[in-house]
MIKETOR-953285 format. One line per 8 residues: number of its first residue (from 1); their letters; for each residue z, y, x of N, C-alpha, C. Coordinates in steps of 0.1 Angstrom, whole numbers, plus 5000, padded with zeros to 4 digits. Layout:
// residues N
NUM) a) Z:Y:X:Z:Y:X:Z:Y:X ~ ...
END
This chain:
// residues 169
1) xxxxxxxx) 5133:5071:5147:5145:5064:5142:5141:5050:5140 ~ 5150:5040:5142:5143:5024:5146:5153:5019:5131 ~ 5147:5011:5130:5155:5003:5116:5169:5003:5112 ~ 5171:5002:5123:5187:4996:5122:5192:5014:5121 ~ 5189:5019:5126:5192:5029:5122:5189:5035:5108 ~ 5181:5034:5101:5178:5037:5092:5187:5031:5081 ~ 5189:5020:5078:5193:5008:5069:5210:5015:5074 ~ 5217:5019:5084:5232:5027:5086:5230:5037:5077
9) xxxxxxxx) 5221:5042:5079:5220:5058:5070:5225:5057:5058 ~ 5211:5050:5055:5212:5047:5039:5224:5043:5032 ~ 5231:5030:5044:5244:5028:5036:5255:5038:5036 ~ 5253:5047:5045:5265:5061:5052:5260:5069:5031 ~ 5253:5068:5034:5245:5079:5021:5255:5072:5011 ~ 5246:5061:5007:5253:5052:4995:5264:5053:4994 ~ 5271:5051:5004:5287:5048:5005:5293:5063:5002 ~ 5289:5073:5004:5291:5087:5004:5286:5095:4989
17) xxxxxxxx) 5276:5091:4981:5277:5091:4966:5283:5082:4959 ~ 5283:5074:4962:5294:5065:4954:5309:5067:4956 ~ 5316:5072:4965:5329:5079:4966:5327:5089:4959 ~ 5318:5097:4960:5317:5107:4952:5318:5114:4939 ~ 5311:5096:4934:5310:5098:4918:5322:5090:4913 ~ 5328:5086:4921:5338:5078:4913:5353:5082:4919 ~ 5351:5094:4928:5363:5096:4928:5368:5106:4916 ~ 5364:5110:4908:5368:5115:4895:5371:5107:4883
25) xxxxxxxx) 5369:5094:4888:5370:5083:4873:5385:5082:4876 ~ 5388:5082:4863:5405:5079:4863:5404:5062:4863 ~ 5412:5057:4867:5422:5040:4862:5426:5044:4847 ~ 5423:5035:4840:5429:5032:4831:5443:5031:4830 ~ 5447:5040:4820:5463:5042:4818:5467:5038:4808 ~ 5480:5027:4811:5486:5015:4805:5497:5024:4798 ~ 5500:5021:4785:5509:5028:4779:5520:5015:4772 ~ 5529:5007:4779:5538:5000:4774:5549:5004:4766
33) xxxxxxxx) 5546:5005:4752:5559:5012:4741:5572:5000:4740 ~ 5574:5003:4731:5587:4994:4724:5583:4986:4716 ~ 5566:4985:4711:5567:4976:4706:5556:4966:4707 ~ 5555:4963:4717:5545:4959:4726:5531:4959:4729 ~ 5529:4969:4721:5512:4972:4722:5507:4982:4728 ~ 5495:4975:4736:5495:4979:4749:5480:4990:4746 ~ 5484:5002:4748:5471:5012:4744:5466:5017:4757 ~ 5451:5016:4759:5442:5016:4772:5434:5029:4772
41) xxxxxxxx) 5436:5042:4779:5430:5052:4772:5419:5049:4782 ~ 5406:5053:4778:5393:5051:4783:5385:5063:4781 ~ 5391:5072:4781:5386:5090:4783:5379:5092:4799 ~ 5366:5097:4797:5361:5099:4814:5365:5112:4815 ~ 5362:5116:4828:5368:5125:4834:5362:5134:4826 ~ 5364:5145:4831:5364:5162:4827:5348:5163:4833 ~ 5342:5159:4844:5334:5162:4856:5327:5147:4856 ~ 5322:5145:4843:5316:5130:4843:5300:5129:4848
49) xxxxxxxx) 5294:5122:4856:5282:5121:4859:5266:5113:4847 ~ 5265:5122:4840:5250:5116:4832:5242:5109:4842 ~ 5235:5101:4843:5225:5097:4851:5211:5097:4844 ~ 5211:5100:4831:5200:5100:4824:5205:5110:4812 ~ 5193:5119:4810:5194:5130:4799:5194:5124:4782 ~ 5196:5126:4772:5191:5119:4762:5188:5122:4758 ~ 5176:5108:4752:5165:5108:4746:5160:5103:4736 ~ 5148:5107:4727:5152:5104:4715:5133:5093:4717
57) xxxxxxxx) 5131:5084:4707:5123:5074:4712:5113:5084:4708 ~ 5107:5096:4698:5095:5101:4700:5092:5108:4712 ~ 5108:5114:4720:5101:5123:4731:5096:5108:4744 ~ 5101:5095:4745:5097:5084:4757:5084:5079:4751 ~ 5074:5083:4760:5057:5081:4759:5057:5070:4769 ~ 5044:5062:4769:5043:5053:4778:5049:5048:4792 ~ 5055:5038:4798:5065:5041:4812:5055:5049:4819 ~ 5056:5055:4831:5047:5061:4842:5048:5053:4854
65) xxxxxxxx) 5038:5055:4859:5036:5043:4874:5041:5052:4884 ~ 5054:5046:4888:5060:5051:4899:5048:5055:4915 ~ 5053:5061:4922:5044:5066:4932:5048:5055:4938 ~ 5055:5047:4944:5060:5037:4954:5046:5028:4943 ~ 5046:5026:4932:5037:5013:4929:5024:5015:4932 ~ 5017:5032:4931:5003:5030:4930:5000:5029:4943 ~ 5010:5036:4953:5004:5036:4963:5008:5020:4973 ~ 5012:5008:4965:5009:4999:4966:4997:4993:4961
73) xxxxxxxx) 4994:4997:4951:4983:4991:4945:4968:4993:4953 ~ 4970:5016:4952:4960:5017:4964:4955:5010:4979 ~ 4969:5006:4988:4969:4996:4999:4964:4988:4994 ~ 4968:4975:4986:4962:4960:4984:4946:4962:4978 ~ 4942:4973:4970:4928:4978:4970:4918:4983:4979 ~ 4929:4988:4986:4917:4993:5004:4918:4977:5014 ~ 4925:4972:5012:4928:4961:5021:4917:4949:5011 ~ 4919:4947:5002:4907:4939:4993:4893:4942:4998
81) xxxxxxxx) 4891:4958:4995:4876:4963:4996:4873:4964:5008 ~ 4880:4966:5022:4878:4968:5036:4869:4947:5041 ~ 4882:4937:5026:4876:4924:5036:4860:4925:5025 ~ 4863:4930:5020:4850:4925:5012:4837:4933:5020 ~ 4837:4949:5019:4827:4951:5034:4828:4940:5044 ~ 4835:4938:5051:4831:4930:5063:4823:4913:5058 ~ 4831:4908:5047:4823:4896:5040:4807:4902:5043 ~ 4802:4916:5033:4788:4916:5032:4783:4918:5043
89) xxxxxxxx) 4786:4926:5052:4785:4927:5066:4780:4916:5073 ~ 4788:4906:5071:4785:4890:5079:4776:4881:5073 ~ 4777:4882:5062:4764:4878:5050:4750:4879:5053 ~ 4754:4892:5057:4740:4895:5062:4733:4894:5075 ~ 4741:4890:5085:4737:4885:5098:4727:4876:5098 ~ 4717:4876:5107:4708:4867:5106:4712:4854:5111 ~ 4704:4847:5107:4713:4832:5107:4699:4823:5115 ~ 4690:4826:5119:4680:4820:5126:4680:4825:5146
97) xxxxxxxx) 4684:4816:5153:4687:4824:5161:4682:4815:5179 ~ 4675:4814:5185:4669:4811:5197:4678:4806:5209 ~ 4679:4792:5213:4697:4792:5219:4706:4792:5214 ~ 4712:4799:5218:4734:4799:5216:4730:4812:5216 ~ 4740:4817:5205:4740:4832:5202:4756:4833:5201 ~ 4764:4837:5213:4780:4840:5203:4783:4853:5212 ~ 4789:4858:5203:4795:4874:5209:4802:4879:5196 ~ 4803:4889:5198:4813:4898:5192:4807:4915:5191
105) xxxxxxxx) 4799:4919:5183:4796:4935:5185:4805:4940:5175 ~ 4810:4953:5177:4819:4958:5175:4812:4976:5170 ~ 4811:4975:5152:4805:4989:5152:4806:4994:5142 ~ 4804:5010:5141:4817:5021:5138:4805:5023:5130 ~ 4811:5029:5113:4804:5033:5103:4812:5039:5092 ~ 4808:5045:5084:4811:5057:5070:4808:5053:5060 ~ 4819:5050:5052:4816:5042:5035:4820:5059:5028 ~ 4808:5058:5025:4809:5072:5014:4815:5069:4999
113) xxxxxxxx) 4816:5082:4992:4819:5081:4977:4815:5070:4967 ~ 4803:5066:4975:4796:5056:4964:4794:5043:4971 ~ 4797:5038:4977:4802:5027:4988:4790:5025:4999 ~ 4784:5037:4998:4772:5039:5007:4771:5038:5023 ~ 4769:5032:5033:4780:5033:5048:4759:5043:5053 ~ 4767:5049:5061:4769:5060:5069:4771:5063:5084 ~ 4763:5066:5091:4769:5065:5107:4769:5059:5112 ~ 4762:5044:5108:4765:5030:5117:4758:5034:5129
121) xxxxxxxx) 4766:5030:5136:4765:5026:5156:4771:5021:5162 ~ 4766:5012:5170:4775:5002:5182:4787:5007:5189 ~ 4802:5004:5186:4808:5010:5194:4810:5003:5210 ~ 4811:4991:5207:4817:4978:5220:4799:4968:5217 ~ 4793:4966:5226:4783:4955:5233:4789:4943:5226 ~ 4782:4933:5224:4785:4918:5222:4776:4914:5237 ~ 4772:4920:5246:4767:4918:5255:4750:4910:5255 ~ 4748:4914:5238:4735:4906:5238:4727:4918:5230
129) xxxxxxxx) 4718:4921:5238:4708:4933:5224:4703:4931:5214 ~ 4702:4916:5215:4698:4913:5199:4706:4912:5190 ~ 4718:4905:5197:4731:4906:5185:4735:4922:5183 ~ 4735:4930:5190:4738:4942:5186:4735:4948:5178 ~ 4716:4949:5181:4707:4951:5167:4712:4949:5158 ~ 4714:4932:5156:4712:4929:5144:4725:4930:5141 ~ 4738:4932:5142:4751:4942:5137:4746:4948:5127 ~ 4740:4964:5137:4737:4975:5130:4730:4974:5119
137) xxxxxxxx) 4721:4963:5119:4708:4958:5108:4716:4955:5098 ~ 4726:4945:5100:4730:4940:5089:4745:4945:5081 ~ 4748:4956:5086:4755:4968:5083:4746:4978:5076 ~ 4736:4983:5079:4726:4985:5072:4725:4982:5059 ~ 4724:4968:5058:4721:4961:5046:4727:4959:5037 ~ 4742:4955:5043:4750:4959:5034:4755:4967:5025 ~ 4747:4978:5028:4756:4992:5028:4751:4994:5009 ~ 4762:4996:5003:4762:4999:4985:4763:4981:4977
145) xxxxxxxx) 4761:4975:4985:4765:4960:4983:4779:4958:4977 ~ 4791:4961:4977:4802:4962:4977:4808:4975:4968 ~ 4804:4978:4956:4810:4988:4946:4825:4995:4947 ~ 4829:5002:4953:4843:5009:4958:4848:5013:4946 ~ 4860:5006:4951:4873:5007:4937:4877:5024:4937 ~ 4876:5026:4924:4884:5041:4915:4894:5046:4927 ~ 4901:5035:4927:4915:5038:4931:4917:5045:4949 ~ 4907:5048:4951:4905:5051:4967:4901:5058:4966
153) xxxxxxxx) 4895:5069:4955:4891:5082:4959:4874:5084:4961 ~ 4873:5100:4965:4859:5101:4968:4863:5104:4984 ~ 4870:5103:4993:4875:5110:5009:4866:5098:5019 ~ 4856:5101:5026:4849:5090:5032:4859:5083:5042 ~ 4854:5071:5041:4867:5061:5046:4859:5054:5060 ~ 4863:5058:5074:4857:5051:5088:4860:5041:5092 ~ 4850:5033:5094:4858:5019:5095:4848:5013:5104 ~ 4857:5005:5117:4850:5001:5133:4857:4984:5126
161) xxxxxxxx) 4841:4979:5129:4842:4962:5124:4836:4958:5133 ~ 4842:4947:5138:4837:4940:5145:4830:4924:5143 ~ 4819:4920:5143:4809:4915:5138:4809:4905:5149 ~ 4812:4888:5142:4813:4881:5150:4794:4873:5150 ~ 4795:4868:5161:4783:4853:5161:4786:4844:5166 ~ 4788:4833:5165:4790:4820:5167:4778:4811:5164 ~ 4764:4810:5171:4758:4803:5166:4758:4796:5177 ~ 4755:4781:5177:4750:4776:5187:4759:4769:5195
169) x) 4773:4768:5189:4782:4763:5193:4782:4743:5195
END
């Protein structure tokens, strides 16, 4: 289903409880007597819609974090802690280097429960063996450098980085 489709729905929906609920509301009925006062009766229907139960202020305890929020909060927490791996990651590259060193290695590893990485291995060549090494080395080193936020669980999280070099430019 492509957007535009979706955004029709919604309004087909909307448009379709809101007829719904308001086709039971009466108009206000004008009662013009003889002596000119005008009485507005404001009685809801028979079949009126509550939208909320009531409540008395000891039974409403703290708001609660909607699911739509945390699982924004979770995203901007994996997306924080994913740049911050790759920060330590690059950190740790060695930085003394023979020549021009530039490439790109590309490599696949397991951040465990305790932000421990796991698995590291070359997925894609930078086309230089030393820079590949030293990827993995410095993936390696990183590895518990970076303390993983609460909010992500203990579920091991796989994550293919690709590790730049630019030296020698």
């Amino acid at each position: 289903m492509t957007d535009s489709e979706r955004i029709a729905a919604a309004i087909a929906i909307s448009l379709a409880v809101h007829w719904l609920v308001f086709k039971g509301i009466t108009t206000p009925s004008l009662d013009t007597g003889s002596n000119d006062m005008i009485v507005v009766d404001f009685t809801p229907p028979a079949a009126a819609v509550s939208l909320a139960a009531p409540m008395t202020l000891e039974e409403a305890g703290p708001p609660q974090e909607s699911r739509e929020n945390r699982a924004d909060r979770r995203r901007q927490a994996l997306a924080a802690y994913l740049e911050a791996v790759s920060d330590a990651v690059h950190a740790r590259r060695m930085t003394a280097v023979g020549g021009s060193a530039i490439g790109n290695a590309r490599i696949s590893l397991t951040i465990d429960a305790s932000g421990g990485f796991t698995d590291v291995h070359l997925l894609q060549s930078s086309g230089n063996a030393a820079l590949d090494r030293d990827a993995q080395h410095a993936a390696r080193a990183a590895s518990g450098a970076v303390p993983r936020p609460p909010i992500l669980g203990t579920a091991p999280l796989r994550l293919d980085l690709r590790v730049k070099y630019q030296y020698g430019l």
